[in-house]
Every structure is written in structure tokens, then in C-alpha cells.
DOTOR-191883 format. One record per residue (C-alpha): residue in one letter; residue number from 1; x negated, y negated, z. Coordinates in steps of 0.05 Angstrom, whole numbers. Layout:
% DOTOR-191883
<'A', NUM, <X, Y, Z>>
...
//
This chain:
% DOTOR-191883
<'X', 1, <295, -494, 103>>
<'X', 2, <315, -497, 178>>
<'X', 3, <261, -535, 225>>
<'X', 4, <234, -482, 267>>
<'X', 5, <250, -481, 345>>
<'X', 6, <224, -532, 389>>
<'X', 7, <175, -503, 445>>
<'X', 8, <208, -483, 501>>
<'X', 9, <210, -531, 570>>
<'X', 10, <172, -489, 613>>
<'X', 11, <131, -438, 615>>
<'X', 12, <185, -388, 647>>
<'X', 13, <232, -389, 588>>
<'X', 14, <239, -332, 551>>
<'X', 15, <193, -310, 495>>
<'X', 16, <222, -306, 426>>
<'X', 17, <175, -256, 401>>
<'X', 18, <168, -244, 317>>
<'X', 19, <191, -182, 292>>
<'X', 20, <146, -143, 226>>
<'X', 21, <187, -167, 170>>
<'X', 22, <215, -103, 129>>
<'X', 23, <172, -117, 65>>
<'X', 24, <97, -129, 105>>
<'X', 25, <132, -54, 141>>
<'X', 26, <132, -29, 79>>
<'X', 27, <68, -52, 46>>
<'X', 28, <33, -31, 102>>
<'X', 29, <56, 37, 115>>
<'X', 30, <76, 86, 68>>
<'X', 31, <134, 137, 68>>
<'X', 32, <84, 182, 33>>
<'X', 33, <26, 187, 82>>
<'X', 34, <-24, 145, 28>>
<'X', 35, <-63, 98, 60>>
<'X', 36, <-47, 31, 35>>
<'X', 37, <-108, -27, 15>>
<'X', 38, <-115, -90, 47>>
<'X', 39, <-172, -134, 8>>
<'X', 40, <-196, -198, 45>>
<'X', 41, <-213, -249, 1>>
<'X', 42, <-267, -302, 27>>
<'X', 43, <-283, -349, -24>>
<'X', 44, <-298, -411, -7>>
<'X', 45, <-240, -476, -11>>
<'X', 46, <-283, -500, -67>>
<'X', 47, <-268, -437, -109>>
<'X', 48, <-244, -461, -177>>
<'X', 49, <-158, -455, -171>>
<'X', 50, <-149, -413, -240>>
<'X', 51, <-196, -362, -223>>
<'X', 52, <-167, -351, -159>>
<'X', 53, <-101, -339, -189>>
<'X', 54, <-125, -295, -236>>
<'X', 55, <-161, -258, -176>>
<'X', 56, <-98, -252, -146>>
<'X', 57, <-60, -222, -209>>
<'X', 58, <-113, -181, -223>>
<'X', 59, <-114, -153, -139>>
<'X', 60, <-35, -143, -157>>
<'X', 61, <-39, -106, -209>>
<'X', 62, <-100, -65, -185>>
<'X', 63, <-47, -32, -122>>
<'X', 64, <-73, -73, -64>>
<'X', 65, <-17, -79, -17>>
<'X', 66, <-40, -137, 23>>
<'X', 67, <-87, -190, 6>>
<'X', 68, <-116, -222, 78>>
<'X', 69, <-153, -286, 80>>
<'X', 70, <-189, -332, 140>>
<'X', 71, <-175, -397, 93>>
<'X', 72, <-112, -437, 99>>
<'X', 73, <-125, -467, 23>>
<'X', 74, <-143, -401, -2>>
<'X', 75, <-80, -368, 20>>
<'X', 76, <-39, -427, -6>>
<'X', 77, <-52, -417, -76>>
<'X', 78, <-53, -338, -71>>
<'X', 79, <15, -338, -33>>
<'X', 80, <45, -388, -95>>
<'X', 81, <9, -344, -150>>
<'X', 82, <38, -271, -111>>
<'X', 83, <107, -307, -110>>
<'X', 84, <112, -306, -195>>
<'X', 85, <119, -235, -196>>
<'X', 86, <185, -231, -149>>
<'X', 87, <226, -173, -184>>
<'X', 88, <168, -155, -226>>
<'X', 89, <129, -85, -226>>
<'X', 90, <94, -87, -174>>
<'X', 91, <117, -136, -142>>
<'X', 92, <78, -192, -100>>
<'X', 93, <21, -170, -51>>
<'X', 94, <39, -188, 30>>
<'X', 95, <-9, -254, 45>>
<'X', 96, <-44, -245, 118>>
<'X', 97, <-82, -296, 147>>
<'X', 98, <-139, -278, 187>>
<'X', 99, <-170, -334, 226>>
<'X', 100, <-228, -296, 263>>
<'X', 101, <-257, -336, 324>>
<'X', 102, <-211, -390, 300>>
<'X', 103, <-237, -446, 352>>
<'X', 104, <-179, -490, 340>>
<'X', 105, <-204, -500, 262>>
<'X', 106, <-138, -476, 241>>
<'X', 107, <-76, -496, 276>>
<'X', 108, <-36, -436, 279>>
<'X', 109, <33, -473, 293>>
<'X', 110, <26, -507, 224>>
<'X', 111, <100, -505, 195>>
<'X', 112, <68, -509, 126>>
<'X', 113, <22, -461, 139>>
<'X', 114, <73, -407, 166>>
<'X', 115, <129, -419, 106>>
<'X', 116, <76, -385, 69>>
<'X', 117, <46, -325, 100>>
<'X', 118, <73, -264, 112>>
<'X', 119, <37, -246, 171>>
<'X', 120, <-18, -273, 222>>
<'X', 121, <-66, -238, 261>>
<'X', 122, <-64, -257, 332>>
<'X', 123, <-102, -236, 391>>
<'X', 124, <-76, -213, 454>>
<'X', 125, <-79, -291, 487>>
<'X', 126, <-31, -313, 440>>
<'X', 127, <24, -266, 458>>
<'X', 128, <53, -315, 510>>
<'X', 129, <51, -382, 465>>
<'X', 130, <120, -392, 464>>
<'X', 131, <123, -446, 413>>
<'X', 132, <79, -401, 357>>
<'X', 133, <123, -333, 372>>
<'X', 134, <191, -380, 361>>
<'X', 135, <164, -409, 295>>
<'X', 136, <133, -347, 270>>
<'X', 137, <215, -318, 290>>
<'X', 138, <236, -370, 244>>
<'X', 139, <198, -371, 183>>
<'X', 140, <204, -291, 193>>
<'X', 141, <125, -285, 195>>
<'X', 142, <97, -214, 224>>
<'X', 143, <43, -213, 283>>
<'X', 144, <-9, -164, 274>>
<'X', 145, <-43, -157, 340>>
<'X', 146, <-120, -152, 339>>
<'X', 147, <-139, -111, 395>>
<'X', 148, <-210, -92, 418>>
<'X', 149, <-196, -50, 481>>
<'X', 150, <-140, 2, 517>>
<'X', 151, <-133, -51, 556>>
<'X', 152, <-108, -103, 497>>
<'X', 153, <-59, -46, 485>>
<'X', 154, <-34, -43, 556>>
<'X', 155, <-25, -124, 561>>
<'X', 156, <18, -133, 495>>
<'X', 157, <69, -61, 516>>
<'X', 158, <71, -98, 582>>
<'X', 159, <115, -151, 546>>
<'X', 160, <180, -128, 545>>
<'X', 161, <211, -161, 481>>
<'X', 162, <158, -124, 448>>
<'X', 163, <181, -60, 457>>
<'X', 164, <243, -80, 411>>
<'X', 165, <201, -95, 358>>
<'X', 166, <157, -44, 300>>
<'X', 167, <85, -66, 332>>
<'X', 168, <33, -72, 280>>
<'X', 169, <-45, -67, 305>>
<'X', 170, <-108, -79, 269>>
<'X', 171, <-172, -43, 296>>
<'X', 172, <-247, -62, 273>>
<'X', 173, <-268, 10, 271>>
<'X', 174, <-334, -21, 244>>
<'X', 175, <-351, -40, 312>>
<'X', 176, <-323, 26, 350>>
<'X', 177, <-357, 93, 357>>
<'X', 178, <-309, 154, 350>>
<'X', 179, <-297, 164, 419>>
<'X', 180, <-279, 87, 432>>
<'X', 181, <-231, 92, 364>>
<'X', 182, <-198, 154, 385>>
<'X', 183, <-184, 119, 451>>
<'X', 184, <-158, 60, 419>>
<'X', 185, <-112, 110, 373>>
<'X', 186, <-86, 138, 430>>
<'X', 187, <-64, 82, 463>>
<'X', 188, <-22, 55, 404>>
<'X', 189, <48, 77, 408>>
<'X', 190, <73, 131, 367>>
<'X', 191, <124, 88, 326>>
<'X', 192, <69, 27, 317>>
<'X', 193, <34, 15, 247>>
<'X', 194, <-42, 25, 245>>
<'X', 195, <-88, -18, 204>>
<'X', 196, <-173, -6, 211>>
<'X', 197, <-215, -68, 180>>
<'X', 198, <-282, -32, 147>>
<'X', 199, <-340, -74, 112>>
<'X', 200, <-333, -64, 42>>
<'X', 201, <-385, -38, -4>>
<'X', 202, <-428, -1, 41>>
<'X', 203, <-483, 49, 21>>
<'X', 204, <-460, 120, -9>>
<'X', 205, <-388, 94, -7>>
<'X', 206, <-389, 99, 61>>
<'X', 207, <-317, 60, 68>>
<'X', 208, <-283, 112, 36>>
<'X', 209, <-303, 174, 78>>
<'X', 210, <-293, 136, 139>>
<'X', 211, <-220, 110, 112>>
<'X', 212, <-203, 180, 99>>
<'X', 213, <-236, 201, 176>>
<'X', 214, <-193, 150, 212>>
<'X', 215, <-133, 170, 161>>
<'X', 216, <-130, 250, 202>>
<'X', 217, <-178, 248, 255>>
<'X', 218, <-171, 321, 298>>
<'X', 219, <-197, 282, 353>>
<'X', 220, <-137, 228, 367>>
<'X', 221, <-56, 243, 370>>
<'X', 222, <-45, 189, 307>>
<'X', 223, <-90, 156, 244>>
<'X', 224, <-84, 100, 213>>
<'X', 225, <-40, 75, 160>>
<'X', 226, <-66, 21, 128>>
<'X', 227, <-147, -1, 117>>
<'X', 228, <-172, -69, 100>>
<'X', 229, <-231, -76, 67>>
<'X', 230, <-279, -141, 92>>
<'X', 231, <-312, -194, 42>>
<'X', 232, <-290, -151, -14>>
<'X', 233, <-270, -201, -66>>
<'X', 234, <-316, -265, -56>>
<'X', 235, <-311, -299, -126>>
<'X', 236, <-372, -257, -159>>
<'X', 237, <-363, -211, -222>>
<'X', 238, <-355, -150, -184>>
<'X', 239, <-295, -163, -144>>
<'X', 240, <-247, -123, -200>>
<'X', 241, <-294, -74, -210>>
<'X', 242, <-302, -58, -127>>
<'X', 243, <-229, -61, -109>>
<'X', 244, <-203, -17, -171>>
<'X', 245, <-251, 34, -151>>
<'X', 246, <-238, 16, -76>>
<'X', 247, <-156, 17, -82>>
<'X', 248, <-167, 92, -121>>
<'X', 249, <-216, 126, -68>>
<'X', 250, <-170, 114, -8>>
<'X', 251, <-112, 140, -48>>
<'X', 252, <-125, 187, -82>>
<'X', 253, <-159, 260, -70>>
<'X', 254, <-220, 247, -91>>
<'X', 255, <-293, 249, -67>>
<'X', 256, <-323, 180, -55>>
<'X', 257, <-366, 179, -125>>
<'X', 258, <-355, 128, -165>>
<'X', 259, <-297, 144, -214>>
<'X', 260, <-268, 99, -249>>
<'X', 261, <-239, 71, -312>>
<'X', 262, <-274, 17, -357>>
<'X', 263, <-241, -46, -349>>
<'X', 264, <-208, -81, -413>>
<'X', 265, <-156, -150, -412>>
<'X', 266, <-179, -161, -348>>
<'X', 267, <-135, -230, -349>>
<'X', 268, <-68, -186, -373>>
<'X', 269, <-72, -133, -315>>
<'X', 270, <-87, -80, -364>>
<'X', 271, <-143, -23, -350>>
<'X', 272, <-177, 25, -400>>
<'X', 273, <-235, 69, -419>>
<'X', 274, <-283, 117, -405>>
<'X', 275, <-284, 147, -327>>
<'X', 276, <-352, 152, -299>>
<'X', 277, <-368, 193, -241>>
<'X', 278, <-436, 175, -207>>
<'X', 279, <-454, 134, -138>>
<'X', 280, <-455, 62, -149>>
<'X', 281, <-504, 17, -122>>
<'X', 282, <-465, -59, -114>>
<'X', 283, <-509, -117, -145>>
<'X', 284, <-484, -156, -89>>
<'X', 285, <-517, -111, -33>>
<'X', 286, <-576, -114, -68>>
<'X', 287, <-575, -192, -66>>
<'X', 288, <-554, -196, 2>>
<'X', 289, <-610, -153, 29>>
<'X', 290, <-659, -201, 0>>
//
């Protein structure tokens, strides 16, 4: 593999911005209007090694499209366990590394690091670090730009090179009222890709309503494409369980009960049983509200 690019001499020198590689395009937008499922996992670097790869087969073969992660380590071994099932059905999850308030813990420019991701979340600071948009060029990694304001918006169309590109923005619609989301929504160009972050397993299902809100909103010009779903696989025995259910109420026409299959050969990928349809109450809510 080629080094990547040494930084450029001066500030001055033109930026070598990344562009969205075709496959993260595609896993994060859908020809069919579906939303597609991003599921941050957020285990901890001690997490036994086997039982994350099962995780990650078992997120795979569950329909997540993108499996996001704040952990260098973590994403290691899920980006080497996603790459065994090249020109398999389906086919390896996108790996996204999400470094919120990052502090310098993780060094972005990491060669390593970027020869195994398949995109990073930036924020709108890091737009004009020449040396991370020329290595993120070379090892063909996608930027997905964070934003918080109009104004975010407004800095990264200001950049030129950008324009070239199929932007990709990720919105914490969590921390947004409507009126500050449809703002945001209408600030993103038309041709951009749209992913909203949620906190997973909130009361009543709450994720899913609000998924399929932000999905056709009569209130903005554009919805989103993709959601991501926060701490919803952190090593306990309901990650399957959430993010099967999860992955089939944003795609599918469907109220946000709990309806789902029984889960069988949970190591082979294979799902069976009786559907239930009732409102499910998460053990791990109830333990974390003690």
C-alpha cells in the first residue's frame, strides 16, 4: 500500500479534500427511500475479542448498514471480522469511527488507523487540516461532517473542493427541537446524504417514531436517510435482541411495538420463532435508572 501524502508546506496549499467512497454512498443511502441503521458499539477495549466478533457477525447479518464506534481497538477487530464476508450475502457492514470530544486521545492522522475505517466523523475545525483530508484521499476514507448549527453548514459549502464531492452530514437530533432540526435540514444541500444519531432504547420506542418523523418531516424541504442508534450494543445480552427489533422498526411499515422473531443459532446468523407484538421495557434502562 502507497504511503499517504506528506502534509503540505504551508498553510496556502491547496486542500485535497476526501471524497464518500461509493460503497459507505451506498450503505448509507438507499435507492429505495428505506432508512438505513447505523448501530454504535461502545464496549469497552477490555471486551473479550470472540464475542466482539461474534457481535459483529451477528450486527451483519441482523441488516445494520454501518457499525460506528468511538474506540480505535474496538473498530480494529470489527473492521478485520466485517472484512471475512467480502462477496458474501450481505456483505461487510461500513466501519465509522466516532471520536466525540476527542481531546487529542485519538490521533486522527494514524495511517493504521485510517487503512481500516471506512469513514470518520469530523467536525467543522478539521475541514482545513491539510495533512488528515490528503491521507483520508489516500486510504479512500469518507468524512462525515458533524454539524451542530446553519452556520457549520455554511463554513464547510464555503470550501470550494467540497462542492465536487457527495457531502455526507450527521445531525444529533437528540439534542435539537423541531424547529432547530428543520433548520438544520434545510440548510443541507439537496444532493447531500443525511444521517440523525438518536439514543437507543428509549421509553415507548420512542427512537422509532422519531426515525420515521425525521425520515418525511412536512415541516423541512428534505429528511434523513440514514439513523444511528447511540450505546446500542454495549456487550450485555440484549444487544441482538435490541438491534433486530431496532434494524425492523425503521424499515419496515410497522408501528413501534415490539415485533419480533425469537432468536435461535444466534452464533450462525440464523433467526426463528414466534413474533410477539407488545411494548418492551429494556433490562438495561431499568439498571441504568438505578
Amino acid at each position: 500500500m502507497a504511503s499517504p501524502p506528506a502534509a503540505p508546506a504551508d498553510s496556502d496549499a491547496a486542500l485535497v479534500l476526501p471524497p464518500l467512497p461509493a460503497h459507505l454512498a451506498s450503505a448509507l443511502k438507499k435507492a429505495s427511500k428505506t432508512l438505513t441503521v447505523g448501530i454504535e458499539v461502545s464496549v469497552n477495549n477490555d471486551f473479550d475479542r470472540e464475542d466482539l466478533a461474534i457481535l459483529s457477525m451477528q450486527l451483519r447479518k441482523s441488516n445494520v448498514n454501518t457499525i460506528w464506534t468511538p474506540h480505535p481497538n474496538i473498530l480494529f477487530e470489527l473492521a478485520k471480522e466485517q472484512a471475512t464476508a467480502k462477496g458474501d450475502f450481505p456483505g461487510p457492514c461500513s466501519v465509522v469511527l466516532w471520536c466525540q470530544n476527542n481531546d487529542g486521545e485519538v490521533e486522527l492522522e494514524d495511517t493504521v488507523l485510517l487503512s481500516s475505517v471506512d469513514a470518520v466523523v469530523l467536525t467543522v475545525s478539521e475541514v482545513t487540516n491539510a495533512k488528515l483530508m490528503a491521507q483520508m484521499a489516500e486510504f479512500d476514507v469518507g468524512a462525515i461532517w458533524q454539524v451542530q448549527s446553519k452556520s457549520d453548514i455554511e463554513q464547510l459549502l464555503a470550501e470550494p473542493q467540497l462542492l465536487d464531492n457527495t457531502l455526507c452530514f450527521l445531525v444529533d437530533a437528540a439534542s435539537h427541537d423541531q424547529e432547530a432540526m428543520d433548520e438544520l435540514l434545510n440548510a443541507i444541500p439537496s444532493n447531500a446524504i443525511v444521517i440523525a444519531c438518536l439514543p437507543s432504547m428509549q421509553t415507548d420506542h420512542a427512537e422509532i417514531t422519531m426515525a420515521q418523523a425525521l425520515k418525511q418531516s412536512p415541516t423541512n424541504t428534505k429528511g434523513v436517510h440514514s439513523i444511528v442508534l447511540r450505546d446500542a450494543a454495549v456487550g450485555d445480552a440484549e444487544d441482538l435482541e435490541y438491534c433486530t427489533f431496532a434494524v425492523s422498526g425503521l424499515t419496515k411499515k410497522q408501528s413501534s411495538t415490539f415485533n419480533m422473531s425469537g432468536l435461535t443459532g444466534s452464533t450462525n446468523g440464523y433467526f426463528g420463532g414466534v413474533s410477539t407484538k407488545r411494548k418492551k421495557t429494556w433490562k438495561r434502562t431499568m439498571h441504568n435508572s438505578k
